[in-house]
C-alpha positions as CSV (number, residue, x, y, z in Angstrom):
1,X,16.1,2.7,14.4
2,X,16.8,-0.3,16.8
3,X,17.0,-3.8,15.3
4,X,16.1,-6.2,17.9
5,X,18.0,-9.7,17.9
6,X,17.2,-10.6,21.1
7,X,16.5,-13.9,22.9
8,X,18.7,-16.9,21.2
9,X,20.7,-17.5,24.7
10,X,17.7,-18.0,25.9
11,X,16.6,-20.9,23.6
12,X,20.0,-22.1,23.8
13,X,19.5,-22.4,28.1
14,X,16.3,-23.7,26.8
15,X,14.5,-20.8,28.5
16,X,10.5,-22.1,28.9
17,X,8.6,-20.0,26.0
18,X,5.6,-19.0,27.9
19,X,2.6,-17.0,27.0
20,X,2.8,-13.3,25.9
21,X,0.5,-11.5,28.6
22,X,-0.2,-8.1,27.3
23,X,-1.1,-6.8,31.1
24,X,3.3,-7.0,31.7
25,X,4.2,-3.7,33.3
26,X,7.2,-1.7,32.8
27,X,9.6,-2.6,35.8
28,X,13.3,-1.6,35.3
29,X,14.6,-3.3,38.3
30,X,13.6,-7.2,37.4
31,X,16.3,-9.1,36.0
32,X,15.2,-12.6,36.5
33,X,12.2,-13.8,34.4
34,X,10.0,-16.6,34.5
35,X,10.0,-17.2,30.7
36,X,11.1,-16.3,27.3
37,X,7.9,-14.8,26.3
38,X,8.0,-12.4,29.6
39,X,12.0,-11.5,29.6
40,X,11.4,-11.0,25.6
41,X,8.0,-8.5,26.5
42,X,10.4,-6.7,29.2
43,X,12.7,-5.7,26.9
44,X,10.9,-4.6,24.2
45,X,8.8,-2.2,27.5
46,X,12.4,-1.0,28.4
47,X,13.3,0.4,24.7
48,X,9.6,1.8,23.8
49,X,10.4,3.6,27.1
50,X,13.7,4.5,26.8
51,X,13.8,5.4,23.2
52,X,10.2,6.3,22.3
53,X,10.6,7.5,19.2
54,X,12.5,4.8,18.1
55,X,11.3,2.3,15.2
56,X,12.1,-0.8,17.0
57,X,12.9,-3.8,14.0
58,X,12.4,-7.3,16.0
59,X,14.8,-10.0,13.6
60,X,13.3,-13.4,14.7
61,X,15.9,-16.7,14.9
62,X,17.3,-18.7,12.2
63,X,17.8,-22.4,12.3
64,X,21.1,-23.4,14.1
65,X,23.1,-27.0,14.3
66,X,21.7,-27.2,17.6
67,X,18.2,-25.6,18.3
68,X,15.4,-27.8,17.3
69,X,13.4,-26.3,14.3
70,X,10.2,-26.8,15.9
71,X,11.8,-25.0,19.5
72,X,12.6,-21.8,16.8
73,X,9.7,-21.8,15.1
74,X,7.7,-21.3,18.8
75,X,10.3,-19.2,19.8
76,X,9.2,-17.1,16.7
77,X,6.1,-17.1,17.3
78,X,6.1,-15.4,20.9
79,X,8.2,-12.7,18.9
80,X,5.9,-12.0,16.1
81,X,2.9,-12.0,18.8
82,X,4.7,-9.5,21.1
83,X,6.1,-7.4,17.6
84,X,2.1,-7.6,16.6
85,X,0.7,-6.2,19.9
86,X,3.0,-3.3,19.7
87,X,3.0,-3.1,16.2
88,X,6.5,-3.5,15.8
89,X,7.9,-5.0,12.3
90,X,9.6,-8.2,13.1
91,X,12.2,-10.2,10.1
92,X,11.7,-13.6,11.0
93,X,15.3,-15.3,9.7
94,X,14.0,-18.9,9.4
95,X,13.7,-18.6,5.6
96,X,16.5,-16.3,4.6
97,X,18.4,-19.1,2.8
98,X,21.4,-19.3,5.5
99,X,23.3,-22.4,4.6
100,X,23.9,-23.7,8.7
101,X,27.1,-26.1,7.5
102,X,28.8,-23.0,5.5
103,X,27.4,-19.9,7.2
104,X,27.9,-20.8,11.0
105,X,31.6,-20.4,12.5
106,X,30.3,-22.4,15.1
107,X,27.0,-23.8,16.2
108,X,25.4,-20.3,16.5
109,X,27.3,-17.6,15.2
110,X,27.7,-16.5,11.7
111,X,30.8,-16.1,9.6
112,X,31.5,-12.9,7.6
113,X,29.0,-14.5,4.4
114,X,26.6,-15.5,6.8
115,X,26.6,-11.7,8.4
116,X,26.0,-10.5,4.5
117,X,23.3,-13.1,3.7
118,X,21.6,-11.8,7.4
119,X,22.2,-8.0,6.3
120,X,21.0,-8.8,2.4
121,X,17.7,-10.6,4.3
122,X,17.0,-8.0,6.4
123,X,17.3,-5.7,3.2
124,X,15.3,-7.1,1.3
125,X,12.4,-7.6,3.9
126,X,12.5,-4.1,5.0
127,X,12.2,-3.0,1.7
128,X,8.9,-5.7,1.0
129,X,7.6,-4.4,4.3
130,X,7.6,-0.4,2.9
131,X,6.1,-1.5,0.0
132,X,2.5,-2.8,2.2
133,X,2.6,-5.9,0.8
134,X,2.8,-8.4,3.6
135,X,1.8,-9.4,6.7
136,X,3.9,-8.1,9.3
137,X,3.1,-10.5,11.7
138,X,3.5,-13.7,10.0
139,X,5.4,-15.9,12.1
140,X,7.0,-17.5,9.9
141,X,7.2,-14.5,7.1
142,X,6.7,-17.0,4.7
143,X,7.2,-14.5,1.7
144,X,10.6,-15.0,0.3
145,X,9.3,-17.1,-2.6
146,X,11.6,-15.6,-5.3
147,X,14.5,-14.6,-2.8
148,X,17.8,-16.2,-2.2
149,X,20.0,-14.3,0.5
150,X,23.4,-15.8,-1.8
151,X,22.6,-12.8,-4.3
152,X,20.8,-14.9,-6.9
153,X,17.5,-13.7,-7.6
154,X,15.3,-16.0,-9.9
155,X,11.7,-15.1,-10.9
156,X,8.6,-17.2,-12.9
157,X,7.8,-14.6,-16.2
158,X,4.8,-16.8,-16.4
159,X,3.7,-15.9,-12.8
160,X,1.2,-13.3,-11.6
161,X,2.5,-13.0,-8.5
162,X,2.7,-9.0,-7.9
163,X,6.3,-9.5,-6.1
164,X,7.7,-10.1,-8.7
165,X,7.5,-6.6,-10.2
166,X,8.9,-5.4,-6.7
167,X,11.9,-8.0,-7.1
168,X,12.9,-6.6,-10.1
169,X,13.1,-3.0,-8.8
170,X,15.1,-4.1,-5.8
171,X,17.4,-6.2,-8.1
172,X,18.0,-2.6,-10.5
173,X,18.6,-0.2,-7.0
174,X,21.2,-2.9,-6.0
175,X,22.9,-3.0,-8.8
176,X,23.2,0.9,-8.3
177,X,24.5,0.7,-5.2
């Protein structure tokens, strides 16, 4: 398995997004791209050939102090549409609950909670994804309704919502763990 968290320097050197184009080939020389959306494509061509029988996991951005919400949420985008094509799961960040004045050591790196609230996220969505209930390619992976990456779960009894049997399940395994 490689998980793919690739690309934030980029929208830090605010890096033009671009369009995905789908007709990209392979080349293993280039170094220099024109945009986000093409370096992003190139690397995900150089580990499907690399490591083809690798399950590449893409982890989209989170908010930071500096990156403008609306710049990550397009940067996201041109992940999940890339992650889509090659049908590649892709964790989009931008909801898992990462508190930016207490979870970032700086303006972009996390601190030791803010690794575990990444790692708990990523858990958690894998573990949605298995159970083919989602989307894949939502680019915002709006479906975190009853999760909070701090450890506190919280449900509605009064809901129908089918995740929440699911919840429950993950909630009992962890407390295994």
């Amino acid at each position: 398995i490689i998980f793919f968290f690739g690309g934030t320097n980029d929208a830090y050197k605010n890096m033009t997004i671009g369009q995905f184009d789908s007709s990209l080939q392979l080349n293993t020389t280039q170094t220099e791209y024109a945009s986000f959306a093409e370096a992003y494509h190139m690397a995900i061509l150089r580990m499907k050939n690399l490591y083809p029988n690798a399950e590449i996991i893409s982890i989209g951005f989170n908010y930071t102090k500096t990156l403008e919400k609306t710049a990550v949420d397009n940067y996201n985008k041109v992940i999940a549409e890339i992650c889509k094509y090659y049908n590649i799961k892709y964790i989009n960040l931008r909801n898992s609950n990462f508190v930016l004045n207490t979870d970032l050591a700086d303006n972009a790196h996390p601190t030791s909670e803010g690794m575990r609230k990444i790692a708990n996220y990523i858990t958690y969505q894998l573990e949605y994804m298995n159970s083919e209930r989602t989307n894949l390619y939502d680019p915002l992976n709006l479906y975190n309704e009853y999760y909070n990456a701090s450890g506190v779960w919280t449900t509605n009894p009064a809901s129908s919502n089918p995740i929440v049997s699911m919840l429950i399940d993950v909630k009992k395994r962890e407390k295994i763990r």
